[in-house]
TORPA-4810 file (N, C-alpha, C, O; in nm, 3 decimals):
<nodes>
NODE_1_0.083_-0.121_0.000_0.000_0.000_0.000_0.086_0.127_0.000_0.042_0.208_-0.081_X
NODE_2_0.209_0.175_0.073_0.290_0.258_0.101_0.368_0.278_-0.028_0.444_0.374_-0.031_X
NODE_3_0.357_0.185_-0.155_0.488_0.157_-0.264_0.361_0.204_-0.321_0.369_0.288_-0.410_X
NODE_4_0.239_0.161_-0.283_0.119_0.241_-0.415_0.129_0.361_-0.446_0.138_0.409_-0.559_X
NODE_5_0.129_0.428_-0.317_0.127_0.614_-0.351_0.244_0.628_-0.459_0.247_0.740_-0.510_X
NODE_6_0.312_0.565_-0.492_0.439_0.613_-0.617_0.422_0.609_-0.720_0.483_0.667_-0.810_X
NODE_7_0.282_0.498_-0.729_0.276_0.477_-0.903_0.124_0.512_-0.884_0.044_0.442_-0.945_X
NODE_8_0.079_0.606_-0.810_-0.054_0.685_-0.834_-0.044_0.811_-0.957_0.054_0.886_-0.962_X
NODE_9_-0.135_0.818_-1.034_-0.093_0.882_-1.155_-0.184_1.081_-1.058_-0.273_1.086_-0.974_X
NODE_10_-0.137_1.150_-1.096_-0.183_1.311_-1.089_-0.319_1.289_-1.107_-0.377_1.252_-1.209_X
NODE_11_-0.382_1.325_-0.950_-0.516_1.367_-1.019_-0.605_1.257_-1.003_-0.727_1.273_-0.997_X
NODE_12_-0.525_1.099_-0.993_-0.633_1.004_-1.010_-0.704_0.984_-0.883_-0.654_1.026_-0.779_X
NODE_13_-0.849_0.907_-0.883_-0.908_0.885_-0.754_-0.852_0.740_-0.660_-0.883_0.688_-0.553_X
NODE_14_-0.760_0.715_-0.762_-0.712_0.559_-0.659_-0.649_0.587_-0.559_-0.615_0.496_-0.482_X
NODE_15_-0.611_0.752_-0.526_-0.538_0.770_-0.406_-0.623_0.745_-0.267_-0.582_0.734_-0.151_X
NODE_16_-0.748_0.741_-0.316_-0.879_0.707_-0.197_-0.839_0.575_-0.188_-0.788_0.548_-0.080_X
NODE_17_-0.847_0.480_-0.272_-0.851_0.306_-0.195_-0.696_0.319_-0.140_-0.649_0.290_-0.030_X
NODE_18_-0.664_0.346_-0.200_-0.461_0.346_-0.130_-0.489_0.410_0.059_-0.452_0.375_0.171_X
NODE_19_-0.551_0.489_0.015_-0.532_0.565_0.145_-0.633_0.464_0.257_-0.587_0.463_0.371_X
NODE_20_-0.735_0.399_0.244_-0.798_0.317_0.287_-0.776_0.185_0.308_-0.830_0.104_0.384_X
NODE_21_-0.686_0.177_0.227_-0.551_0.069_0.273_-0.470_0.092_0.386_-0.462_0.024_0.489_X
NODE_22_-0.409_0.198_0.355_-0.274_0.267_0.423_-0.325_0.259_0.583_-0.268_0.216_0.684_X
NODE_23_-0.486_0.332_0.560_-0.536_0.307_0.720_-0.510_0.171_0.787_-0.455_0.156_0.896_X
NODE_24_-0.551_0.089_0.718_-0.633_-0.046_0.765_-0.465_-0.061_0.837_-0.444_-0.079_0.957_X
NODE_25_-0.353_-0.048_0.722_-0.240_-0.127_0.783_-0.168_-0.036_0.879_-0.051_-0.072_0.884_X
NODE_26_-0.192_0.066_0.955_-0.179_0.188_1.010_-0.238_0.162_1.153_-0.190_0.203_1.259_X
NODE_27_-0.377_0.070_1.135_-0.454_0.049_1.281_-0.367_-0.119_1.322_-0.343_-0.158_1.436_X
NODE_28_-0.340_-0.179_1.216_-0.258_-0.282_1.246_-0.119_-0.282_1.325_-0.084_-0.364_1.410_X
NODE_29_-0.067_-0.202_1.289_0.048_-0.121_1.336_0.019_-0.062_1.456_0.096_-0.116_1.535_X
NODE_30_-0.057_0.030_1.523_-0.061_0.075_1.623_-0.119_-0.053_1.709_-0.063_-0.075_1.817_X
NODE_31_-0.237_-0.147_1.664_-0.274_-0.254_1.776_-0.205_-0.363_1.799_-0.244_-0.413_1.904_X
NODE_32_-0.102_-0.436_1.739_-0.013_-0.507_1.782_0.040_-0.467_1.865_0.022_-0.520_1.975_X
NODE_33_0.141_-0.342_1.852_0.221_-0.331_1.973_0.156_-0.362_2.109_0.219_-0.444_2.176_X
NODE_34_0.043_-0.313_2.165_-0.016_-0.278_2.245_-0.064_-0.444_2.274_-0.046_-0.465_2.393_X
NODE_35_-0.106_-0.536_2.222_-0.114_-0.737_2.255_0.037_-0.738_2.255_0.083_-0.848_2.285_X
NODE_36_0.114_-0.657_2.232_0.274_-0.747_2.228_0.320_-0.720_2.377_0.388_-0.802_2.439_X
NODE_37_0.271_-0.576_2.441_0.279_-0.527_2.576_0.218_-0.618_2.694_0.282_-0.639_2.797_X
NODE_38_0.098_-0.668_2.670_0.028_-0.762_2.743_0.084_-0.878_2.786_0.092_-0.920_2.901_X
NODE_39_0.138_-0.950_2.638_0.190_-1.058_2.628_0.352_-1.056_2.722_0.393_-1.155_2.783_X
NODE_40_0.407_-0.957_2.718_0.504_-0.919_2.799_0.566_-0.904_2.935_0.674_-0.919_2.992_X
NODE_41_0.393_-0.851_2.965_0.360_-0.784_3.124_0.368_-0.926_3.152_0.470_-0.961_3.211_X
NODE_42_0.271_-1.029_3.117_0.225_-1.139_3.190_0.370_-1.219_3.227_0.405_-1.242_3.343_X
NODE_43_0.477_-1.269_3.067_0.557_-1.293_3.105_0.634_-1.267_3.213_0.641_-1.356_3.297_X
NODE_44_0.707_-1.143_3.235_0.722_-1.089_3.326_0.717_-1.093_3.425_0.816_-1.072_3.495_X
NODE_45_0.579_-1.125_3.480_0.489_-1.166_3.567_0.497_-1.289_3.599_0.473_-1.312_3.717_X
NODE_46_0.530_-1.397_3.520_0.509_-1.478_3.588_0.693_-1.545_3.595_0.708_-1.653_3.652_X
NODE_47_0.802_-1.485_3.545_0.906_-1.451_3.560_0.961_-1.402_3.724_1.060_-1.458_3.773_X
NODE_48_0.909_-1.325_3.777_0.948_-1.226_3.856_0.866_-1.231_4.005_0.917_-1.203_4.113_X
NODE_49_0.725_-1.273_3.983_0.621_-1.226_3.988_0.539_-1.087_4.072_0.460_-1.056_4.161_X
NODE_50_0.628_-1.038_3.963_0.557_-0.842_3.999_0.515_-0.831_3.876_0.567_-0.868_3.771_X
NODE_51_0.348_-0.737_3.913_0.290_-0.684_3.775_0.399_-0.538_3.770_0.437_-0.467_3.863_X
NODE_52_0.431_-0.528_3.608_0.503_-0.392_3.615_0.475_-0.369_3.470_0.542_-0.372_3.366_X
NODE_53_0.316_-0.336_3.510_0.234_-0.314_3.350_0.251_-0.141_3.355_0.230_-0.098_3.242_X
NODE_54_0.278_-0.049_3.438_0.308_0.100_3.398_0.433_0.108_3.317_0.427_0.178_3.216_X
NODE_55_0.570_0.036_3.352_0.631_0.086_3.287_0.678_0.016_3.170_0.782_0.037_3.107_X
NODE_56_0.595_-0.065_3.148_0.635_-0.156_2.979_0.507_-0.036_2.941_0.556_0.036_2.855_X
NODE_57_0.374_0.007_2.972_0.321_0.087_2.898_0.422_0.184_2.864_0.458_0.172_2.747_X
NODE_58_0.487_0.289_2.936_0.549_0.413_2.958_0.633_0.365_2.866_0.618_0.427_2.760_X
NODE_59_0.741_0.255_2.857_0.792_0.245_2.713_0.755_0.260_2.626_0.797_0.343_2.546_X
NODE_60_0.649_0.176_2.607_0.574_0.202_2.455_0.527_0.334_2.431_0.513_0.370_2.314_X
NODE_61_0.498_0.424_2.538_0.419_0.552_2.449_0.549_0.623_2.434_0.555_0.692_2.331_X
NODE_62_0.656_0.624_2.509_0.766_0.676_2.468_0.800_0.652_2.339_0.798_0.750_2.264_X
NODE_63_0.829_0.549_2.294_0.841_0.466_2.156_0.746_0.541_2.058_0.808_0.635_2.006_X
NODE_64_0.642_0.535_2.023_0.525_0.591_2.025_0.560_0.722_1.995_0.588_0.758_1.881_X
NODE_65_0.560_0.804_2.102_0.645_0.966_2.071_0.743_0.986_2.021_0.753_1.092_1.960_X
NODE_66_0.826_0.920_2.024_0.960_0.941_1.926_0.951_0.922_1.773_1.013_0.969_1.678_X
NODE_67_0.858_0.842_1.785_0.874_0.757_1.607_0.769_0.896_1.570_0.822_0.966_1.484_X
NODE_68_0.627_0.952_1.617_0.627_1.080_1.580_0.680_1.159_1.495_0.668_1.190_1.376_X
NODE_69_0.777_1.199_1.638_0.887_1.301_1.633_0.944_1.282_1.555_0.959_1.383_1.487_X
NODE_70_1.018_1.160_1.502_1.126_1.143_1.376_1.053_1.134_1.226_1.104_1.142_1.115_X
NODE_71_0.877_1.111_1.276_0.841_1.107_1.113_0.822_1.283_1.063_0.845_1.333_0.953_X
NODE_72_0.769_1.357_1.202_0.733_1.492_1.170_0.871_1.565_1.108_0.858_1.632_1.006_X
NODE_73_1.002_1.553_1.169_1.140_1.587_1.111_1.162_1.558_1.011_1.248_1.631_0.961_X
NODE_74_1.113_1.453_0.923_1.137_1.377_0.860_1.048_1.457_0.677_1.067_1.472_0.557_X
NODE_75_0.975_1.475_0.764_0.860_1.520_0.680_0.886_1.698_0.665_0.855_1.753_0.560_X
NODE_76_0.937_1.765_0.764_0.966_1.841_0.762_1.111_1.882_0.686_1.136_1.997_0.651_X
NODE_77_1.188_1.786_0.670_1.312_1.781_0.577_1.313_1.741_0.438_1.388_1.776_0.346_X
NODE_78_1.190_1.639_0.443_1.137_1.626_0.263_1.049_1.743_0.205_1.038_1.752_0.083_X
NODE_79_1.002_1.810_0.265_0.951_1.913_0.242_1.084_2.032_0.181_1.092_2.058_0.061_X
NODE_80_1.145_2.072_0.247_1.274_2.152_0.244_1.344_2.119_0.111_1.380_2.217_0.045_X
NODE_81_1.361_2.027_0.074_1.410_1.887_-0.008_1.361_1.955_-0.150_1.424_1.985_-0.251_X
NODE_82_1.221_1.966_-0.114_1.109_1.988_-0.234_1.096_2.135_-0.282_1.046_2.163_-0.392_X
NODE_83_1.135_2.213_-0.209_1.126_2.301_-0.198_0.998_2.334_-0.199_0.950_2.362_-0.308_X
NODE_84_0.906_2.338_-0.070_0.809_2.359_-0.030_0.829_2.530_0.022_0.927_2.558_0.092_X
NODE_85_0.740_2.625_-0.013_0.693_2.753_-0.053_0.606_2.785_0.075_0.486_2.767_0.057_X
NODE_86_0.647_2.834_0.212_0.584_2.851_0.268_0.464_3.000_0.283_0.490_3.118_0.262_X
NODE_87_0.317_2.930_0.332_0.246_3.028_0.275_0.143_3.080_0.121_0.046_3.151_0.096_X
NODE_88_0.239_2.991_0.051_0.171_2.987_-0.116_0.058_2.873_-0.138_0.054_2.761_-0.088_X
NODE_89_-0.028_2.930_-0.220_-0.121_2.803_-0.236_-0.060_2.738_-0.347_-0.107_2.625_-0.328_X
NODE_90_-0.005_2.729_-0.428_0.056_2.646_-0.528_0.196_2.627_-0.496_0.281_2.712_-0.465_X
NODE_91_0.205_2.494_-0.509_0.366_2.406_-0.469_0.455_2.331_-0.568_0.417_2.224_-0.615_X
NODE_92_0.531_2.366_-0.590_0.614_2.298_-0.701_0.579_2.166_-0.713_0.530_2.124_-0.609_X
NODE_93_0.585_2.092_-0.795_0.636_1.964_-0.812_0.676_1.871_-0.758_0.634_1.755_-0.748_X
NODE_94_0.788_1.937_-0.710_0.916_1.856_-0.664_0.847_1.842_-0.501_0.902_1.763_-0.425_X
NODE_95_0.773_1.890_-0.471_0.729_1.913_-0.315_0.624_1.759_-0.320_0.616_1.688_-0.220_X
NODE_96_0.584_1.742_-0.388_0.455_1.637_-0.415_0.568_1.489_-0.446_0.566_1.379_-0.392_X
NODE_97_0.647_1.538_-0.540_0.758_1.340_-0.554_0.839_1.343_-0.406_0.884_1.235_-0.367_X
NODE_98_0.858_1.454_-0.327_0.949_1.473_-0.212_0.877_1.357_-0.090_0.917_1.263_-0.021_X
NODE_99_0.743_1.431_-0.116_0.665_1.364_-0.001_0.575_1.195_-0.052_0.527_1.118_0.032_X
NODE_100_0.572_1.175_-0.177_0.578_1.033_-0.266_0.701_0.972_-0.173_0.690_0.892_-0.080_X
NODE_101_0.799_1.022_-0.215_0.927_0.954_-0.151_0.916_0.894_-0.055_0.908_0.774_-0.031_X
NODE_102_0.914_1.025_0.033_0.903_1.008_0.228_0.783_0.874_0.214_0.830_0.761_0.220_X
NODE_103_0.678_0.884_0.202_0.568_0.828_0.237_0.581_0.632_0.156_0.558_0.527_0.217_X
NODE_104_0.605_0.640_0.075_0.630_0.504_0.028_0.820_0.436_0.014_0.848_0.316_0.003_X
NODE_105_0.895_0.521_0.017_0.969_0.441_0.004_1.068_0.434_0.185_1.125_0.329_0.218_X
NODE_106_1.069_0.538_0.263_1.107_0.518_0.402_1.020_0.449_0.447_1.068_0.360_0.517_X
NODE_107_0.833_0.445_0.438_0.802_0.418_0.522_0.786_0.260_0.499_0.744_0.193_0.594_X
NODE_108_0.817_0.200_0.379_0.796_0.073_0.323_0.949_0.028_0.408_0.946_-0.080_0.467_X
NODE_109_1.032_0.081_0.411_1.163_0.030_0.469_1.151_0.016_0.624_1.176_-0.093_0.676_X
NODE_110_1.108_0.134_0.707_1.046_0.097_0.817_0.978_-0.015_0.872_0.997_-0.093_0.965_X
NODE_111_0.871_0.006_0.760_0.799_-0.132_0.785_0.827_-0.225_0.778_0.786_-0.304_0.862_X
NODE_112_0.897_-0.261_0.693_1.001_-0.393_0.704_1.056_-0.410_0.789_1.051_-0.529_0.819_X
NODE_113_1.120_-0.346_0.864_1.233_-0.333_0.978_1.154_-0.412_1.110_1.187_-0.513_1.173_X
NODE_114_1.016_-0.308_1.126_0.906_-0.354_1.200_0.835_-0.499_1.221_0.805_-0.565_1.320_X
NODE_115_0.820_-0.521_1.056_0.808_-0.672_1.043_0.915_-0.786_1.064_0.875_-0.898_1.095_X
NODE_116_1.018_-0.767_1.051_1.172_-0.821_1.118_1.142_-0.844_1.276_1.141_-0.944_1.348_X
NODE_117_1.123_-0.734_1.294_1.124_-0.712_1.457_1.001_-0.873_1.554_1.021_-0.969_1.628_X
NODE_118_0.902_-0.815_1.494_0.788_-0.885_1.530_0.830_-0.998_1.474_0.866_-1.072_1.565_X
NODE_119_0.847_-1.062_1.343_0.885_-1.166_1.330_0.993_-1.252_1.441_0.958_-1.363_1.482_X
NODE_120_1.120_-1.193_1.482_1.157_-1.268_1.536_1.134_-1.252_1.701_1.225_-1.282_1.779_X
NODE_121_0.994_-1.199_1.752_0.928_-1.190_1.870_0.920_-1.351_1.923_0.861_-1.443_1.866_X
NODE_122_1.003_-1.357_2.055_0.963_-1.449_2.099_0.892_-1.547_2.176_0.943_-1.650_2.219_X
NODE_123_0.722_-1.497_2.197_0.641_-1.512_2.305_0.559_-1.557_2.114_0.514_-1.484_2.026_X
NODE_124_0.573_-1.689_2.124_0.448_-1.773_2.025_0.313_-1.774_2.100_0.283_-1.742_2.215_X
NODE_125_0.245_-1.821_1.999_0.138_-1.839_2.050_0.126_-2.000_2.115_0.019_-2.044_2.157_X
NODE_126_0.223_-2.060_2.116_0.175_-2.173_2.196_0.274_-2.141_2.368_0.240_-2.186_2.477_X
NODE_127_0.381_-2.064_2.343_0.405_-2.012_2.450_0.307_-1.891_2.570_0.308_-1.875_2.692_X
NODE_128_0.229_-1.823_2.452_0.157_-1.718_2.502_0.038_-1.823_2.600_0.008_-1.794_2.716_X
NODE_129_-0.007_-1.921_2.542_-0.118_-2.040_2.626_-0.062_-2.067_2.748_-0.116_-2.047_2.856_X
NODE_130_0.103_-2.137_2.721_0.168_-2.145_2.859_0.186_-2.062_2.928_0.194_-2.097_3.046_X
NODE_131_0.197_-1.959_2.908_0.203_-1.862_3.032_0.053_-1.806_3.056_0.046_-1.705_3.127_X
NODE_132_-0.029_-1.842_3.020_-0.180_-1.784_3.037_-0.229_-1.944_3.200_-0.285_-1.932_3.308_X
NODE_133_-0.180_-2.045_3.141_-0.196_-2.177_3.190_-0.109_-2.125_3.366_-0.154_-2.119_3.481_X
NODE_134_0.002_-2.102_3.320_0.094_-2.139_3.444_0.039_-2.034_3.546_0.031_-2.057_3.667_X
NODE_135_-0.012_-1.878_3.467_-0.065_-1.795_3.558_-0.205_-1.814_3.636_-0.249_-1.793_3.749_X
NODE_136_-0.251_-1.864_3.517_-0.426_-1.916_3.633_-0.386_-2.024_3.721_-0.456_-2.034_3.822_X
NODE_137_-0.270_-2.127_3.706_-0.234_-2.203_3.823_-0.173_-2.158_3.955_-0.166_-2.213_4.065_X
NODE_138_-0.125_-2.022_3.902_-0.032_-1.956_4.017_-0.175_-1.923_4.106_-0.193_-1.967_4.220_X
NODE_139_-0.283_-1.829_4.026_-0.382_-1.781_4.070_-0.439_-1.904_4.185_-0.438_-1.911_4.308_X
NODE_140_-0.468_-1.957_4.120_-0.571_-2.006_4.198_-0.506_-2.122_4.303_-0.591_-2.204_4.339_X
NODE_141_-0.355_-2.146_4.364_-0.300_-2.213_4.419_-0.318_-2.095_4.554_-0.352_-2.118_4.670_X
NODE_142_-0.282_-1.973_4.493_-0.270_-1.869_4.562_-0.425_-1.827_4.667_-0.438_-1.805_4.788_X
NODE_143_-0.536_-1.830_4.538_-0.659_-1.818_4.636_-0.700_-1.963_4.743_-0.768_-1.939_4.843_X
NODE_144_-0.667_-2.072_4.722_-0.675_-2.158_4.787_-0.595_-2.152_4.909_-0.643_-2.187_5.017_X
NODE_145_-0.452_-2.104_4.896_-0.368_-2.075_5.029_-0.437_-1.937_5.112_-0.433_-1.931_5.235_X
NODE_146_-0.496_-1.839_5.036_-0.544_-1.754_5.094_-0.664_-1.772_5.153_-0.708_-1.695_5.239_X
NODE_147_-0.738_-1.896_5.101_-0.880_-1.924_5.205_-0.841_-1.996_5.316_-0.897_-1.973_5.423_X
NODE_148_-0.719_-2.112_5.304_-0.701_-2.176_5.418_-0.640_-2.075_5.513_-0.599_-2.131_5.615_X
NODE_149_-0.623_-1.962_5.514_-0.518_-1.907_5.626_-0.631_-1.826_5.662_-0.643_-1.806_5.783_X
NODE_150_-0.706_-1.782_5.595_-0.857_-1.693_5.654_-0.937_-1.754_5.757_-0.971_-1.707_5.866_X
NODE_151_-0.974_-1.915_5.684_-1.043_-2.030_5.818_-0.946_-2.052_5.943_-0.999_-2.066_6.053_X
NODE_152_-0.780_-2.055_5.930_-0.722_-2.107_6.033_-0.746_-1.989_6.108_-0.806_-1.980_6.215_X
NODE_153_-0.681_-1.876_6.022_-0.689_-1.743_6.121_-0.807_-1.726_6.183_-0.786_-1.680_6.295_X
NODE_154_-0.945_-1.745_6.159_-1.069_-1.665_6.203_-1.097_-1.779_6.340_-1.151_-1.746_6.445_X
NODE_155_-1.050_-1.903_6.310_-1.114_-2.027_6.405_-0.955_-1.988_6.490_-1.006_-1.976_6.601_X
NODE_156_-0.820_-1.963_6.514_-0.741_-1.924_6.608_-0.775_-1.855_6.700_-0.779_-1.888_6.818_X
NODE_157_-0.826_-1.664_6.614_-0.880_-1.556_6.695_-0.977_-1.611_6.787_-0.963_-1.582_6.906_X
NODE_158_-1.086_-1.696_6.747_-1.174_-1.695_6.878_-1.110_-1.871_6.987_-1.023_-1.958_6.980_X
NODE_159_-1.230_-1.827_7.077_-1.225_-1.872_7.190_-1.324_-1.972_7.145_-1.445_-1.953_7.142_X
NODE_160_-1.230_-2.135_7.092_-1.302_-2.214_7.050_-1.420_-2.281_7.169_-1.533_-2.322_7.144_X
NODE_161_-1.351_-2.274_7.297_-1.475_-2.338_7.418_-1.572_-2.285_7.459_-1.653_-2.339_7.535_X
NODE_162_-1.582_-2.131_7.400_-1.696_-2.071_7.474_-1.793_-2.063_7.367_-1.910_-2.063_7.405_X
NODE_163_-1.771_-2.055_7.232_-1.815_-2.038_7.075_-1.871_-2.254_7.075_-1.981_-2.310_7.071_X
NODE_164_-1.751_-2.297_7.080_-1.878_-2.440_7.065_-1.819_-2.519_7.191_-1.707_-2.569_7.203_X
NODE_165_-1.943_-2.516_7.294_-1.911_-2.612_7.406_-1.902_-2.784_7.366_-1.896_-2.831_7.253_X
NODE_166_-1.903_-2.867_7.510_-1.875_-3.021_7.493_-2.027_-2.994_7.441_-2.111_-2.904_7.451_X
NODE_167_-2.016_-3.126_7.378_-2.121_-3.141_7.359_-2.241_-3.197_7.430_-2.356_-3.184_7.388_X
NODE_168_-2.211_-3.250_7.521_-2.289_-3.299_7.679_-2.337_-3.166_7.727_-2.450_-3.177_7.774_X
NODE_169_-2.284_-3.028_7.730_-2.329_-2.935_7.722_-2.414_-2.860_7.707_-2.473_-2.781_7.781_X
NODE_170_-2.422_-2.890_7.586_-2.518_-2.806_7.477_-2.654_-2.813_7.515_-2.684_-2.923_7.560_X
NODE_171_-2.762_-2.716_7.509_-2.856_-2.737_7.513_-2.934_-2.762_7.352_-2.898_-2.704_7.250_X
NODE_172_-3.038_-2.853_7.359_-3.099_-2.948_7.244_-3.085_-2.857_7.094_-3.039_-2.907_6.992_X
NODE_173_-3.126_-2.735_7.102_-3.131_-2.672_7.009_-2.996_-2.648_6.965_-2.973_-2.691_6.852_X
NODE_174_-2.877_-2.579_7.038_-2.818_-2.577_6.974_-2.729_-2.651_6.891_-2.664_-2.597_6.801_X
NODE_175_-2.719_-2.855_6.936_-2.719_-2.881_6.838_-2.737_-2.950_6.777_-2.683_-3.057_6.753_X
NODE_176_-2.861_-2.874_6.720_-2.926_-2.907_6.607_-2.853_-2.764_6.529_-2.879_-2.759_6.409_X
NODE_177_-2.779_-2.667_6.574_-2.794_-2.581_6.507_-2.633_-2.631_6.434_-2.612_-2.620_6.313_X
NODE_178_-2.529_-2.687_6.533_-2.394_-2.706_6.495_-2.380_-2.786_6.341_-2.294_-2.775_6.254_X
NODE_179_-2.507_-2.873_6.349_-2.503_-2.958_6.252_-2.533_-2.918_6.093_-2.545_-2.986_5.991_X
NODE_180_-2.541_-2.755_6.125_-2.574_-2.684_5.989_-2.452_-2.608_5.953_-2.416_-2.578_5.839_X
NODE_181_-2.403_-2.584_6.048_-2.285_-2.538_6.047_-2.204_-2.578_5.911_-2.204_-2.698_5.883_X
NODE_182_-2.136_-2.488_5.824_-2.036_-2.510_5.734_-1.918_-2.409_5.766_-1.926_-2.323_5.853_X
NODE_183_-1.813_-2.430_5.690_-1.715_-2.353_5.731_-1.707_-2.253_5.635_-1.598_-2.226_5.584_X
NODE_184_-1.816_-2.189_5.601_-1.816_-2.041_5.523_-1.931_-1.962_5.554_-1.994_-1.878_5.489_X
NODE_185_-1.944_-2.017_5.683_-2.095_-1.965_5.801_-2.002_-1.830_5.815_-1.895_-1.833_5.753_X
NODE_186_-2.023_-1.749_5.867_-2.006_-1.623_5.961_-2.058_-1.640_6.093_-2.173_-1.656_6.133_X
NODE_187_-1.905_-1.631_6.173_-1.971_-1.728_6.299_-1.958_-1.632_6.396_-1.930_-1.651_6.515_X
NODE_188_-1.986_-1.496_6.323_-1.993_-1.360_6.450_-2.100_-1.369_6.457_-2.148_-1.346_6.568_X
NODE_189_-2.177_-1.402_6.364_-2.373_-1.442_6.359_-2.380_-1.490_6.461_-2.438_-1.436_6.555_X
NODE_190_-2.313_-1.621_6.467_-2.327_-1.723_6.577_-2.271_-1.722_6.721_-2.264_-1.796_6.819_X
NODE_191_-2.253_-1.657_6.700_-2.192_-1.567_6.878_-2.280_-1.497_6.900_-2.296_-1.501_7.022_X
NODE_192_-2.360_-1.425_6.850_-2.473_-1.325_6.884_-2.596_-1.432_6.933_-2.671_-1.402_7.026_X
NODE_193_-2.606_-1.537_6.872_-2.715_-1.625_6.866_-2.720_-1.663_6.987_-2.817_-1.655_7.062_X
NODE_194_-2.546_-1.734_7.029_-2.582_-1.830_7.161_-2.570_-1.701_7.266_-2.605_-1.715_7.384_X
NODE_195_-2.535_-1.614_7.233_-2.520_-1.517_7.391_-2.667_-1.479_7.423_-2.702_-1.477_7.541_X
NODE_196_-2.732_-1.457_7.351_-2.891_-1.404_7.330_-2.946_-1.564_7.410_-3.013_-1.558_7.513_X
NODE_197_-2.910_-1.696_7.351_-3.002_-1.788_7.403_-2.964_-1.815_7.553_-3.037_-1.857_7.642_X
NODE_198_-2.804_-1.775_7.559_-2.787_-1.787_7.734_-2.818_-1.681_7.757_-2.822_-1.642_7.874_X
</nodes>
């Protein structure tokens, strides 16, 4: 699409589908990077395991701003090149093949460079599964250690003999009530209950 604008003839309307091209591969370009960041963070992540998704973003928009910056210079020097007429409504020639140039033949080289790059990216997609796999295992090893230390902790804090007596103890109702008992009751409920029934 970028090598099209060169052999667009003066004047013709094919510079519309070119340019509707140029987009399509333009939004391609900006949304990869941004799955290549993800794919990164997680690694990373499960590398290290610290999320340090601000500053792989903060790279990229840096990245991002620079490449800008070097196309606006860039553009601003093919212009110069062309001898672009500042102020005039009519522009030489040479200002229109200047910016042909810039636009299809750097940015076709770029892009290549880009496609190099990504090509030899090394987070595949059957690697990208494994680390999607190994992280929901981390996850959820993690919420399982975090429920058992919530039950040990909450049944430590109290005062297991006064919360459930012997059971020779007990008066009839309550248990009947122990026997409903699960261990994801809220058993501050159940402290209110038996103090009220004694």
């Amino acid at each position: 699409m970028y090598i099209g604008f060169q052999f667009i003839p003066k004047g013709s309307l094919t510079v519309f589908a070119v340019s509707i091209g140029i987009g399509v591969t333009a939004l391609a370009q900006m949304f990869i990077p941004w799955l290549m960041v993800s794919d990164i963070t997680e690694d990373c992540y499960l590398q290290t395991g610290e999320r340090l998704d601000t500053p792989f973003v903060a790279i990229l928009l840096s990245c991002g701003s620079l490449a800008i910056t070097v196309g606006l210079i860039m553009a601003t020097i093919a212009l110069e090149i062309g001898g672009y007429k500042l102020g005039s409504c009519t522009q030489p020639d040479t200002v229109g093949s200047a910016l042909r140039i810039l636009l299809s033949a750097f940015t076709s080289v770029l892009t290549f460079i880009g496609v190099v790059f990504a090509w030899r990216y090394p987070i595949t997609e059957d690697r990208r599964k494994e680390i999607a796999e190994a992280i929901n295992k981390r996850k959820l090893s993690r919420d399982a250690q975090l429920d058992e230390i919530q039950r040990n902790g909450s049944l430590s804090n109290m005062n297991g003999k006064a919360l459930l007596p012997e059971e020779s103890s007990k008066p009839e109702g309550l248990q009947e009530e122990n026997k409903l008992l699960s261990s994801e009751l809220d058993l501050s409920v159940l402290l209110d209950c038996r103090e009220s029934v004694v």
